[in-house]
C-alpha positions as CSV (number, residue, x, y, z in Angstrom):
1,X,32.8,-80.1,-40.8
2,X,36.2,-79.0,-40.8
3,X,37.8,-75.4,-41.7
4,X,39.5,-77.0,-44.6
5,X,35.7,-79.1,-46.3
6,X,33.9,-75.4,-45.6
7,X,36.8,-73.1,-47.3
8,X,36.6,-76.0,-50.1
9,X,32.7,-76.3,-50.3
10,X,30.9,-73.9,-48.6
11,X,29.2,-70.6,-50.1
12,X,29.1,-72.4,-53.6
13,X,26.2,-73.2,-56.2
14,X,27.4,-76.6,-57.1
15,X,26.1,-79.2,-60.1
16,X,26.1,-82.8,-60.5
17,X,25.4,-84.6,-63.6
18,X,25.1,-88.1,-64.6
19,X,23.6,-90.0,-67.1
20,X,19.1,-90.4,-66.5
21,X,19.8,-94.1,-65.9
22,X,22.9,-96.3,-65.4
23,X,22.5,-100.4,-65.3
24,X,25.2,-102.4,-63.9
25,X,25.7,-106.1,-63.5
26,X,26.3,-109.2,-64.9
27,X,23.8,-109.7,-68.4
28,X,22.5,-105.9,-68.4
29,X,23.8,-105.4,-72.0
30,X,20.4,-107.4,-72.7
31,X,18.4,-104.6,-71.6
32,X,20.1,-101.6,-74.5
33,X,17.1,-102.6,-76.9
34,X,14.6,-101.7,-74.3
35,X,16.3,-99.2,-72.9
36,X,16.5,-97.2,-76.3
37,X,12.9,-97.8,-77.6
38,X,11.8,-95.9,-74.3
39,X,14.1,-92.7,-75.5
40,X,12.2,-92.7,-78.8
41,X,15.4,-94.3,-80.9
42,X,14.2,-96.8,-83.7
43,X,17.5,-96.5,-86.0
44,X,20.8,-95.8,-84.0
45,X,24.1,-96.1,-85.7
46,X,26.5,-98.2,-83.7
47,X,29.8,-96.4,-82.9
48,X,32.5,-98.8,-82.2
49,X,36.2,-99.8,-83.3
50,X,37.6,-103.2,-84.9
51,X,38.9,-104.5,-81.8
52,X,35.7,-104.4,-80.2
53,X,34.5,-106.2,-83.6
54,X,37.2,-108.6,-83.7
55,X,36.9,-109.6,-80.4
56,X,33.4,-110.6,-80.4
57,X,31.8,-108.2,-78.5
58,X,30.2,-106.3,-81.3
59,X,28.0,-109.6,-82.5
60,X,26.8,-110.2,-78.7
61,X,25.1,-106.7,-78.9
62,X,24.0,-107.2,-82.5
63,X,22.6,-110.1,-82.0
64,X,20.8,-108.6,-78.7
65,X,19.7,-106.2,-81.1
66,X,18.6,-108.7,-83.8
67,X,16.5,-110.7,-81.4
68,X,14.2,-107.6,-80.4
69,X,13.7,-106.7,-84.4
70,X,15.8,-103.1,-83.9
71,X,17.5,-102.7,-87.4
72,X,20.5,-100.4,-86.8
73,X,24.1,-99.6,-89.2
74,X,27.7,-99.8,-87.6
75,X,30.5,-97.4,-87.8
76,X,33.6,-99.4,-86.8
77,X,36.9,-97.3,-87.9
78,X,37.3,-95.5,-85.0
79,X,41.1,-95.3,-83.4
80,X,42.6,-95.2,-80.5
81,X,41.9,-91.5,-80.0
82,X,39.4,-90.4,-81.9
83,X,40.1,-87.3,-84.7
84,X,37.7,-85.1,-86.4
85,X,37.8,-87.3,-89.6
86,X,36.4,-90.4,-87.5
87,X,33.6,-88.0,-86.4
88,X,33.1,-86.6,-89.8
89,X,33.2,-90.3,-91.4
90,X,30.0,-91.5,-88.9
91,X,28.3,-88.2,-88.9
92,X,28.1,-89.0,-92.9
93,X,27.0,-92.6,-91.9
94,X,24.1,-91.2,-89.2
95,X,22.8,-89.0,-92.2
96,X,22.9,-90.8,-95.3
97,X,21.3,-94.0,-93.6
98,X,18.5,-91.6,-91.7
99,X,19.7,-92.8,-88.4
100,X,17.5,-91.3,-85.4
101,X,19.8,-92.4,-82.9
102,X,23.4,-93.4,-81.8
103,X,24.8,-96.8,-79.5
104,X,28.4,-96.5,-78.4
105,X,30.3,-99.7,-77.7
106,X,33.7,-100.0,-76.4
107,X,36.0,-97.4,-74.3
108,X,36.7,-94.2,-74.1
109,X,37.6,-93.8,-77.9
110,X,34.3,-95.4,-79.5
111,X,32.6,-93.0,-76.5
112,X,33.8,-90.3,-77.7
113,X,33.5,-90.3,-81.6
114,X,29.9,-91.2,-80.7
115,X,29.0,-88.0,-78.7
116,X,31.3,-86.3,-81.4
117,X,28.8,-87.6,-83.6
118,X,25.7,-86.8,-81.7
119,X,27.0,-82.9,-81.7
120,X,27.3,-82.6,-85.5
121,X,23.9,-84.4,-85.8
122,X,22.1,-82.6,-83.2
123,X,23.4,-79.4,-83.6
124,X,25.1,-78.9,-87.0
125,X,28.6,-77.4,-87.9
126,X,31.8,-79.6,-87.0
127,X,33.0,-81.0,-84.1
128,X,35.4,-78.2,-83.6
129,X,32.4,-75.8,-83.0
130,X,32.3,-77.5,-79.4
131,X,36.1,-77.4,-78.4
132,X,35.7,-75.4,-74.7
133,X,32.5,-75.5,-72.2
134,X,29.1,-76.3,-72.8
135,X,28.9,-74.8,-76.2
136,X,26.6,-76.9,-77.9
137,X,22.9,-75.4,-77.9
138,X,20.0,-78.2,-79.0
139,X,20.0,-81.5,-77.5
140,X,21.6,-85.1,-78.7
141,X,19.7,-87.5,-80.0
142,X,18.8,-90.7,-77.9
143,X,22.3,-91.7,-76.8
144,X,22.5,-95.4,-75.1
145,X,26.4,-95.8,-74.2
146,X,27.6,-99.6,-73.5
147,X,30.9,-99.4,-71.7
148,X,33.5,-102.3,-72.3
149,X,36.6,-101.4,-70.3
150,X,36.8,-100.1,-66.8
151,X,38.6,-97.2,-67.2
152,X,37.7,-93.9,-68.8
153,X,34.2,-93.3,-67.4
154,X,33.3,-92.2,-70.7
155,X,29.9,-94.0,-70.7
156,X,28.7,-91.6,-68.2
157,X,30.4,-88.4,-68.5
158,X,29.7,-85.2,-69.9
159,X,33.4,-85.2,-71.7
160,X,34.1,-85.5,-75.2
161,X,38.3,-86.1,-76.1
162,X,38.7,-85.5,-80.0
163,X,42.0,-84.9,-81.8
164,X,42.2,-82.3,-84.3
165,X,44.4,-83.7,-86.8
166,X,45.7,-80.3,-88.1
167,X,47.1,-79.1,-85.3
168,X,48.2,-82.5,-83.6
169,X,46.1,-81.3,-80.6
170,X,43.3,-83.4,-78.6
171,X,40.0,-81.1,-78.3
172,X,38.5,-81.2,-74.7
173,X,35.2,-80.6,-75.2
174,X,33.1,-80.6,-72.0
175,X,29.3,-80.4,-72.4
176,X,26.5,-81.8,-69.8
177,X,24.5,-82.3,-73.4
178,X,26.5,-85.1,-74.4
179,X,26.2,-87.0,-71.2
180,X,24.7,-90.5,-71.9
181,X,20.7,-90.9,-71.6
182,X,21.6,-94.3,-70.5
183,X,24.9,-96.0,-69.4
184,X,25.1,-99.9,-69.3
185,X,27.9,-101.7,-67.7
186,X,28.0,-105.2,-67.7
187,X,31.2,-107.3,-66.5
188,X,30.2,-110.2,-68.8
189,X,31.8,-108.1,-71.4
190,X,34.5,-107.2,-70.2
191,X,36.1,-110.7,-69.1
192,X,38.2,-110.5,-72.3
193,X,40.3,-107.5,-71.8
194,X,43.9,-108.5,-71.6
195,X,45.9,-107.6,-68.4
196,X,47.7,-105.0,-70.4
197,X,44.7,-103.1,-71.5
198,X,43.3,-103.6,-68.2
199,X,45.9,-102.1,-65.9
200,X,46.0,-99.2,-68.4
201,X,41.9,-98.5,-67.9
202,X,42.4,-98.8,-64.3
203,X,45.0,-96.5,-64.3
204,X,43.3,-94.3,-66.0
205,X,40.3,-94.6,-63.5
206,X,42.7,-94.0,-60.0
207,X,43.7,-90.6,-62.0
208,X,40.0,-89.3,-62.2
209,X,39.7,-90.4,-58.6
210,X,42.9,-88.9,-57.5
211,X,42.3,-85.6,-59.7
212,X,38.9,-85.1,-58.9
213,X,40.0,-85.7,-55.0
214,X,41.9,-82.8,-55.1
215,X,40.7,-80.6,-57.6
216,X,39.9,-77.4,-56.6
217,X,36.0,-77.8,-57.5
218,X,35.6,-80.9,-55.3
219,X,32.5,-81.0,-53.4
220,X,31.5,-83.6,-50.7
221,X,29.4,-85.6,-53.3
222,X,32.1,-85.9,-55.5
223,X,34.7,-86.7,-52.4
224,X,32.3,-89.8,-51.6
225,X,32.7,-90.9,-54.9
226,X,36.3,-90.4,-55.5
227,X,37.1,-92.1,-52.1
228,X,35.0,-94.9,-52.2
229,X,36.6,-95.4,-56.2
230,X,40.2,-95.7,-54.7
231,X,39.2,-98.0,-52.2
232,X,38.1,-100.2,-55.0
233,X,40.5,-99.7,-57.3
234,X,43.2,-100.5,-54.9
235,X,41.1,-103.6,-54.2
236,X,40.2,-105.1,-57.4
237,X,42.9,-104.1,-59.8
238,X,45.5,-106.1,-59.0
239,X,43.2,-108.8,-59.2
240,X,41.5,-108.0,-62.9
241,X,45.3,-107.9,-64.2
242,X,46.2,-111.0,-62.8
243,X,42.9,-112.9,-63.3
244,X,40.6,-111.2,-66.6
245,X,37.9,-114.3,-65.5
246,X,38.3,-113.1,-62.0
247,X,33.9,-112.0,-61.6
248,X,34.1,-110.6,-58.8
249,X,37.4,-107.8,-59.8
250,X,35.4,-107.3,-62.9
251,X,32.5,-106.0,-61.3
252,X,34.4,-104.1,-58.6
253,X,36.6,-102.4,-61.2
254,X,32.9,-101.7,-63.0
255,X,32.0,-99.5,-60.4
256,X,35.3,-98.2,-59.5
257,X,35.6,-96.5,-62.5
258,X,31.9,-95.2,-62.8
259,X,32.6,-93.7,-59.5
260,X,35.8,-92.0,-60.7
261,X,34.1,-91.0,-63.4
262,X,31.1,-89.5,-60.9
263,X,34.0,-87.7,-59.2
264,X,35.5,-85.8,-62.0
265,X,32.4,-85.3,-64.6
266,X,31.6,-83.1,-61.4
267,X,34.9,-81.8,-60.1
268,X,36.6,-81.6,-63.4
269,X,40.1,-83.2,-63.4
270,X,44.0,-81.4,-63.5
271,X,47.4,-81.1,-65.4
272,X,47.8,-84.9,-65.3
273,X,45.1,-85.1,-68.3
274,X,45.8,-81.5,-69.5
275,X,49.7,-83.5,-69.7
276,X,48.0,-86.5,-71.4
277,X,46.1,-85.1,-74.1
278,X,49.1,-83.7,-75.4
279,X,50.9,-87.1,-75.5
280,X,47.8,-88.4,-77.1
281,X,47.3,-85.5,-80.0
282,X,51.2,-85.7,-80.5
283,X,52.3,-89.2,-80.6
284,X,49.0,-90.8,-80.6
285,X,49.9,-93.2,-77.1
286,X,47.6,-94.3,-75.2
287,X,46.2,-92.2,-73.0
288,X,45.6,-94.6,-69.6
289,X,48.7,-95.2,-69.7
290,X,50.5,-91.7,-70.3
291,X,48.2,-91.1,-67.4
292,X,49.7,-93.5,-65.1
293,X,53.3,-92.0,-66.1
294,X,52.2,-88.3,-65.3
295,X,50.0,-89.6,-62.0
296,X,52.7,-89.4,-59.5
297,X,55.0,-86.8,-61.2
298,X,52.5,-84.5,-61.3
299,X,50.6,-85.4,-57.8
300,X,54.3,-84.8,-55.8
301,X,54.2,-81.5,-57.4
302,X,50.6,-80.7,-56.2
303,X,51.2,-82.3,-52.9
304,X,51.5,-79.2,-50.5
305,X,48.3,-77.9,-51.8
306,X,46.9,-79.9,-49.3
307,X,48.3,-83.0,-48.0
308,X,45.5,-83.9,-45.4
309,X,44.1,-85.1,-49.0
310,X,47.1,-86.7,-50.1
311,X,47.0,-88.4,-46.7
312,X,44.1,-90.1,-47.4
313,X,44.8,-90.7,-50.7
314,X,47.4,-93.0,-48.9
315,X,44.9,-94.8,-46.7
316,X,42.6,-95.6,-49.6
317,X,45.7,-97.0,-51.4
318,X,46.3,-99.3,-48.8
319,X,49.2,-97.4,-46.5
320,X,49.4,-97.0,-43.1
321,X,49.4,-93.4,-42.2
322,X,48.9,-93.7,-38.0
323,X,51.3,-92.4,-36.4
324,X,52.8,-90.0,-39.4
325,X,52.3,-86.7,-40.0
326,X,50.7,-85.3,-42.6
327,X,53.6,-84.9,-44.2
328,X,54.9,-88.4,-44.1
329,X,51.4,-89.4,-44.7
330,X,51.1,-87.2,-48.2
331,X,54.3,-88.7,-49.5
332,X,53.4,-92.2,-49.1
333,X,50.2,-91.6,-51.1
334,X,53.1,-90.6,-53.9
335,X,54.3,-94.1,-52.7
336,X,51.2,-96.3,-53.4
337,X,50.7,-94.7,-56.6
338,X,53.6,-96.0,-57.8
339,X,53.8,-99.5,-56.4
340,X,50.4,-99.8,-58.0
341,X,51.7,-98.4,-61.5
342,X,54.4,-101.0,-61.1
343,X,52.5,-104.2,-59.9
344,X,50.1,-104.2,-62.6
345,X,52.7,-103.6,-65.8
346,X,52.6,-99.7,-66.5
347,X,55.7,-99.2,-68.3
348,X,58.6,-97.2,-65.8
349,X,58.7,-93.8,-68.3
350,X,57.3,-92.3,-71.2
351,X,60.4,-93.0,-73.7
352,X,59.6,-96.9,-72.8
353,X,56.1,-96.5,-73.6
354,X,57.2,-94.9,-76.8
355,X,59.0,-97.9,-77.6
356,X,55.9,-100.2,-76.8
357,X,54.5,-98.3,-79.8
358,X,57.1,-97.3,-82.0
359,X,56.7,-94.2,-81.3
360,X,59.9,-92.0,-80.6
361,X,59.0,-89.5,-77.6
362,X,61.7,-86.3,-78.4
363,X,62.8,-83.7,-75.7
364,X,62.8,-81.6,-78.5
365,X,59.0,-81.4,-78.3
366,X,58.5,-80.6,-75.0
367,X,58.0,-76.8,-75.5
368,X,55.2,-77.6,-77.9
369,X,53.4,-79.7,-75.4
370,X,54.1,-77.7,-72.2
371,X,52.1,-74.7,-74.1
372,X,49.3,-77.1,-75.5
373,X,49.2,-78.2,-72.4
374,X,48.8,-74.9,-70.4
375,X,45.4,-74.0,-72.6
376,X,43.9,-77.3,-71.8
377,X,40.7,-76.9,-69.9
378,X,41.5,-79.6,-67.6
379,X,44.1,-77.7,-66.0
380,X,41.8,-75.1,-64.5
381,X,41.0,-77.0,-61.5
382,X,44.4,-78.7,-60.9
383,X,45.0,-77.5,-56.8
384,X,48.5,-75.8,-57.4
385,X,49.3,-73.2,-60.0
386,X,51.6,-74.9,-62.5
387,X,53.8,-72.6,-64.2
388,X,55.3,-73.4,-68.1
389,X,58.6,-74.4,-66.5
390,X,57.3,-76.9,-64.0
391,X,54.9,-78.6,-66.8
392,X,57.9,-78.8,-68.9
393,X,60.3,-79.9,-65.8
394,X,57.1,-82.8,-65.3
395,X,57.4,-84.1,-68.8
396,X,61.2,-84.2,-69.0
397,X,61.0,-86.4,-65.3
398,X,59.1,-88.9,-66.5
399,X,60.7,-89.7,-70.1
């Protein structure tokens, strides 16, 4: 082992936490009834958002549902990042319908609102009880989590992202009670997701890689998984954008981004998200893709923390490093980053994406982010200190 893996992992208690059982493959969505009659669950409300109802997707598991005689009640107003009135809404829903037990369906956002959801149930209060670490103190109810993009990782992770609508900020709540009891990924459902949404989940899943890859709770467990998620990514994505029927990307990009997300519920992520969320809770964009802005804006500044790291980062991503130093070879990770940002769509700056939206991103409120930023818990394990001034320096390069 070298000096560099011991300083980095030795001496350490370290934890790993996924969900008790994650199914994976082409018609496993057929397996959720089962699956939450074993945890005990007989009435779950169904957390989910209109896309996912309007595309279909929602009547496939329904009707999966209906077949096996499992009655059940569906939440589906939940946006693009979920607030503390979405969570307030189905928490009313669980209650007055004596729901014992909750189904997620979708991405991150429908995740999210349903672990938001399984706190206030479970535990009482509001969601804003659990903003921070581990805070939560009885456990969730039966929790079966059907993912639907390949992206956020949320079906297995022990993060919950809500925005707090009176203070415009997006509440990272990080609790190993709210990871999944099951996780169910099945490609089938995800041959629908349009390129755009596509290259913004996978994005979203090469920056848990890349974070957890270099943040400064990485362990070699989490290392195998963030490795062996950029090798896929770098593999499949393209491919997914280009071709949504493509089989073969969809399943690769299914467990690329359950292995991102292996890599960071474990080693926690860094400023890019800690950046993000801001974005998110301010303007409401998208956060895959104010990830992929921040990604290699934020990466160049961490770069000297240890670019043996980013060097591999570049041979994952497809770069040939033989020959350069580690030097040379950090910067081209920087490199691949970007080409891959570029070849599958992400837009060049956040102004642009602004516009995709019609949202206007201001200068003007870059003070207010760079300290919302700063007391986001994601930040702790980013590998370089970042001081106000580089934060703010970050989000004025990439407008």
């Amino acid at each position: 082992m070298s000096s560099e893996m011991k300083s980095m992992h030795m001496g350490q208690i370290t934890s790993f936490f996924i969900p008790n059982v994650t199914l994976v493959g082409s018609g496993c969505s057929k397996e959720i009834p089962n699956r939450m009659k074993a945890l005990g669950g007989q009435y779950p409300l169904i957390v989910t958002d209109k896309g996912i109802v309007a595309c279909g997707i929602l009547k496939q598991i329904t009707d999966i549902l209906d077949a096996a005689g499992m009655k059940y009640c569906v939440y589906d107003e939940t946006v693009p990042n979920p607030t503390d009135k979405n969570v307030e809404a189905a928490t009313k829903m669980y209650k007055d319908n004596k729901c014992d037990s909750l189904i997620t369906i979708g991405g991150g956002s429908s995740h999210d609102c349903g672990k938001g959801v399984g706190f206030v149930a479970g535990c009482g209060g509001t969601i804003h009880d659990y903003e921070g670490v581990d805070k939560s103190s009885k456990p969730f109810p039966p929790y079966v989590a059907v993912n639907t993009t390949a992206g956020t990782g949320s079906e297995m992770t022990r993060f919950c992202i809500i925005t707090d609508t009176s203070r415009k900020v997006k509440m990272a709540i990080v609790d190993w009670r709210c990871t999944p009891s099951v996780a169910i990924d099945d490609p089938d459902l995800m041959m629908g997701m349009p390129p755009a949404l596509t290259a913004a989940t996978g994005m979203d899943a090469l920056t848990h890689a890349v974070e957890a890859y270099v943040s400064t709770a990485a362990t070699p467990m989490t290392d195998a998984c963030a490795e062996k998620a950029m090798e896929y990514i770098n593999r499949y994505l393209r491919r997914a954008v280009a071709n949504g029927q493509d089989k073969e990307a969809r399943e690769g990009m299914c467990y690329a981004e359950y292995l991102a997300g292996m890599a960071f519920n474990n080693a926690s992520l860094g400023h890019v998200h800690a950046m993000a969320h801001q974005l998110g809770g301010f303007y409401n964009l998208p956060h895959g893709e104010c990830n992929a802005i921040l990604l290699p804006f934020v990466e160049e500044y961490n770069r000297i923390s240890n670019r043996r790291r980013f060097g591999k980062i570049a041979q994952l991503l497809g770069e040939v490093t033989q020959g350069k130093t580690s030097d040379e070879a950090s910067k081209l990770a920087i490199k691949a980053i970007r080409i891959l940002s570029q070849d599958v769509g992400i837009p060049a700056g956040l102004i642009e994406l602004g516009k995709r939206y019609g949202v206007e991103v201001k200068a003007e409120d870059i003070p207010t982010m760079t300290a919302n930023a700063q007391k986001d818990a994601c930040g702790l394990t980013n590998p370089r200190k970042m001081t106000d001034k580089a934060v703010a320096d970050i989000y004025t390069a990439a407008l």
